[in-house]
N, C-alpha and C positions, 0 to 999 in steps of 0.2 A: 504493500500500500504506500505511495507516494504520502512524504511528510511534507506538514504546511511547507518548511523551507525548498522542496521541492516544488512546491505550488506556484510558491511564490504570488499568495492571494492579492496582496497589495496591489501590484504590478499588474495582475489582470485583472482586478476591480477598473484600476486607471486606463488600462489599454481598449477597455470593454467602452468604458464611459467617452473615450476620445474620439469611439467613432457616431458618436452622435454631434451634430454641426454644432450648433445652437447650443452657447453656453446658458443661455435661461433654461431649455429643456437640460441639460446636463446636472444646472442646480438643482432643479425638481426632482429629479432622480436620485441624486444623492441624498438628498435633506429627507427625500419618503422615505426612502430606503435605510438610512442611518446609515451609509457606507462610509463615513467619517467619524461621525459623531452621533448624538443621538437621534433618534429618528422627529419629523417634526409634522405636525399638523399641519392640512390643507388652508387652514387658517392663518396659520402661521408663516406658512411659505407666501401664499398669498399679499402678506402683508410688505414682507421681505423686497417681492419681487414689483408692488404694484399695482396688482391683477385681484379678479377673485376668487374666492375659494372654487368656484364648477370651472373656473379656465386652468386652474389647476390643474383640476381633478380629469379635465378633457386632455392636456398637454400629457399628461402623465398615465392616461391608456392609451394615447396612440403613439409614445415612444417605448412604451414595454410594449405594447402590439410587433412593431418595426424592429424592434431587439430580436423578439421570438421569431419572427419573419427571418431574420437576418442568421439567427442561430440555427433554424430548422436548414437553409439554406447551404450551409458551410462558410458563410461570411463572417461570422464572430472570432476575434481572435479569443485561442486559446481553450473555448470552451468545450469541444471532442474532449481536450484531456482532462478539463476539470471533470466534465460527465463522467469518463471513464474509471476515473478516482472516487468518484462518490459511489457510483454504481458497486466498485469494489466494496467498497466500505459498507454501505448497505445491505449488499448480500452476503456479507459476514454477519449482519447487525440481527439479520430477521427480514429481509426486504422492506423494512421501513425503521425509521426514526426518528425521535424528536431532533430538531435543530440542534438543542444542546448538547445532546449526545454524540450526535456525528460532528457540531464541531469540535469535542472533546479530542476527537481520534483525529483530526486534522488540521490542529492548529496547536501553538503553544501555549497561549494563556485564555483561550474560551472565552474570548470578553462578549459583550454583547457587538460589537462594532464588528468582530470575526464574525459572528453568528448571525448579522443583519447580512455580512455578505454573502457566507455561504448559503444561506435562503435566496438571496438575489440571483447566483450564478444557478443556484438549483431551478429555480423559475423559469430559467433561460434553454435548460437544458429541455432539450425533445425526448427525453425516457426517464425523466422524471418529473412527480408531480407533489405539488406542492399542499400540506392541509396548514388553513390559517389556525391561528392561535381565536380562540372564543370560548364561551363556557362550557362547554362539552370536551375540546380536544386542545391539546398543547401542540403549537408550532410544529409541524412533521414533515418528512420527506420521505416518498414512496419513489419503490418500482412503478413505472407506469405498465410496463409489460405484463407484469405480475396480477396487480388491479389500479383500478380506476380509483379516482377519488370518491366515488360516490357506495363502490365494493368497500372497501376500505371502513370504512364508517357503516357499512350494513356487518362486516362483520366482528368490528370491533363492540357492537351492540349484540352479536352473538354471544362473546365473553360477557359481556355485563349480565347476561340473562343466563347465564350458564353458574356465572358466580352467587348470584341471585336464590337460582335454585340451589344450590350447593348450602345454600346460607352460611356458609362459615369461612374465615380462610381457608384457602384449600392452594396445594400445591397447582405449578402452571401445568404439571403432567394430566392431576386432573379434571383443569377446566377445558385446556384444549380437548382433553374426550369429552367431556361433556359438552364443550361447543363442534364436537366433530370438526375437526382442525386438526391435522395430517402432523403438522411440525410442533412440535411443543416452542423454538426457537421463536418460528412464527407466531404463533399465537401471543408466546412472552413480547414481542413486539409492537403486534398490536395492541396491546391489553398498556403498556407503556405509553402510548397517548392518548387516552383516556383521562380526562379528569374527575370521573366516577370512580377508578381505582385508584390503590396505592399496593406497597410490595415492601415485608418488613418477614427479615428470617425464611427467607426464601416461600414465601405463601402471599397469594393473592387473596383481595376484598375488597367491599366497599370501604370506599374515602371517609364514610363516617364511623367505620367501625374501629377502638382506639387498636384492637392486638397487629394492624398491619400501620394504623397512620394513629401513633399519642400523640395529641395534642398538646398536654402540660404533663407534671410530674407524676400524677397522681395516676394516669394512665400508663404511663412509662412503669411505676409501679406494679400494677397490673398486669403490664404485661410480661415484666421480669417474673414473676411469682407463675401465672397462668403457664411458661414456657419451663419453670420449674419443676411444675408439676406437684407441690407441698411445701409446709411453710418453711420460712427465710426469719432468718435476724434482719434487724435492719441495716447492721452493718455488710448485712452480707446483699441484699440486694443493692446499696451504695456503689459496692465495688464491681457487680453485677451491669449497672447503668454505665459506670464508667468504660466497659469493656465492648459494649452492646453496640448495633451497628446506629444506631438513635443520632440523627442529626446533631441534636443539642441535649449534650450528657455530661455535662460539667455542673453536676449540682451539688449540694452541702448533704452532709451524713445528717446535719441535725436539721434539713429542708426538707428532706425524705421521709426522716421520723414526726416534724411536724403534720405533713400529708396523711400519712398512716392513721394517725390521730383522727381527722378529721372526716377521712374518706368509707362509709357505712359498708364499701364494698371489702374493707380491710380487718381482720376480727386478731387482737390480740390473744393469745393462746399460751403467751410462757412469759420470760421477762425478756423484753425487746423481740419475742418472736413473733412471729404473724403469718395470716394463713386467708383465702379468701374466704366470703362468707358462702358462695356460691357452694362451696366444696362441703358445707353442711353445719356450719361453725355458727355460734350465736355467739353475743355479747355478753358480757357475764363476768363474776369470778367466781372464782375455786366455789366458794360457796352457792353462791347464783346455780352452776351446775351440778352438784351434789344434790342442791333441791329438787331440780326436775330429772336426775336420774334416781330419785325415792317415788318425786311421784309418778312417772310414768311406770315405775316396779308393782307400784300398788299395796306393796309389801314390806317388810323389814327387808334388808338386805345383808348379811356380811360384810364385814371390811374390806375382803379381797376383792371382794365382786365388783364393789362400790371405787375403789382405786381402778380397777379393769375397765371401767366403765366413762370414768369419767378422763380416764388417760387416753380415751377415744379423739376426745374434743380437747385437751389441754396439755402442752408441753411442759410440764412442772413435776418436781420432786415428790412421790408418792408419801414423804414425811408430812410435806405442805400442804396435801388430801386430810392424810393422818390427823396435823394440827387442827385442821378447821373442819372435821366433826369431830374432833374431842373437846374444841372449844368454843363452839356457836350455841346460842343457845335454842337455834333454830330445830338443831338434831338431837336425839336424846337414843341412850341405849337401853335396848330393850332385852338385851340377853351376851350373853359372852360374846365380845367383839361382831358385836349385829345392830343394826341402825335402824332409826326411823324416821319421820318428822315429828316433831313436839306437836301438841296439839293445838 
């Protein structure tokens, strides 16, 4: 795969732009595009240039018209091999990709000004097609050979319905069976501009759901434990977060145990241990739980049974059991080491 410095993108943004006459259509080109700088409204240019915003907007689909013209043609410098460089890059990718990701692989610092251009030369190019950035999709670049832009988005709404039904994250091997989608590759592709998805730990989901996309700590929380599979100290899910592929995982051991604290979905069980409540755990202490495992017994109980029972739901020293029915005076014994509740 040819590197940016092989590209040499700069050079063919400028050689691309030089063969239009008209340095006013050349400003408009660059300033929409953000091929320099940031990209600028019709408004905006407008202002710049004199004009108004629809003479803009006219001068600037019939110089990208006459670009595409000129590139389908063989008259654009440069552009076969930019094409053939993306194309490569693409079909390594999945057959499609967001712009940020393919300029990742082909450029050296992925700024946006790279990433406005290589969308621009992608534009240009005759076998590839371009999906804009809006609420649905993030900025992409497909095979045209492969699909159409209109494919592309019917089956990128295959995974979404696929995930859907799945209801849960679920690996890309098995949503692509379940959207019937040949390449898991592909599939991971399309399912990547989407902005209904997200991808955390190698498993797809909905964008709302926090175990593939946490929003704040508490979810991060969540989902370190949920991926545990039983409970955690808090010092140990801290160091958990910090390891984690979590964008933003620089947080404080005692910001985590504040969370904990606060979050219903988090049930203290030992000292500093914690466990979800989902997983069958209630709020409580040692004694809290001792009561409801008398009374759902119905019965006196033994001490062992009664330790056995309540070591189900709480990570604590069977002495600590011990203590607090030998000294509540909730509990009362009713025979050699056998329990009850007081009346």
């Amino acid at each position: 795969m040819p590197e940016a410095t092989k590209l040499q993108i700069e050079k063919i943004i400028t050689d691309v732009l030089a063969t239009i006459d008209r340095e006013r259509e050349r400003e408009i080109i660059s300033r929409r595009f953000g091929l320099f700088d940031r990209k600028e409204t019709l408004e905006q240019i407008g202002e710049l240039l004199g004009i108004t915003r629809e003479r803009v907007r006219q001068l600037e689909k019939a110089v990208v018209a006459r670009l595409k013209s000129q590139s389908d043609n063989g008259q654009l410098p440069h552009i076969a091999m930019v094409q053939d460089a993306l194309l490569e890059c693409l079909g390594a990718m999945g057959n499609i990709a967001r712009i940020s990701d393919l300029t990742a692989k082909l450029t050296k610092d992925n700024t946006r000004v790279d990433q406005a251009r290589i969308s621009f030369l992608a534009q240009l190019s005759p076998k590839l097609v371009v999906i804009d950035d809006n609420d649905h999709y993030y900025h992409a670049v497909g095979i045209s050979g492969v699909h159409d832009e209109k494919t592309i988005k019917k089956l990128v709404e295959k995974i979404i319905a696929a995930v859907k039904q799945i209801g849960e994250p679920a690996t890309i091997e098995e949503i692509a069976k379940a959207a019937k989608i040949d390449s898991t590759k592909h599939a991971a592709a399309l399912a990547s501009v989407s902005k209904a998805l997200a991808t955390l730990n190698h498993r797809w989901g909905l964008i709302r759901w926090p175990m593939v996309n946490p929003k704040n700590i508490r979810d991060k929380i969540y989902v370190i434990l949920k991926e545990n599979g039983k409970h955690m100290h808090f010092n140990e899910i801290a160091a958990a977060i910090k390891k984690s592929e979590f964008k933003r995982k620089d947080v404080t051991t005692q910001a985590i145990h504040n969370e904990l604290i606060k979050d219903k979905r988090f049930v203290l069980i030992g000292r500093g241990i914690y466990a979800l409540k989902e997983w069958g755990y209630e709020k409580g202490t040692v004694a809290d739980i001792i009561t409801e495992v008398l009374k759902k017994a119905k019965e006196p109980l033994h001490r062992d049974e009664i330790v056995k029972l309540v070591l189900k739901s709480r990570y604590v020293k069977e002495t600590t059991i011990l203590l607090n029915l030998q000294g509540k005076p909730q509990f009362k014994r009713v025979a050699k080491a056998t329990y009850s509740l007081a009346e």
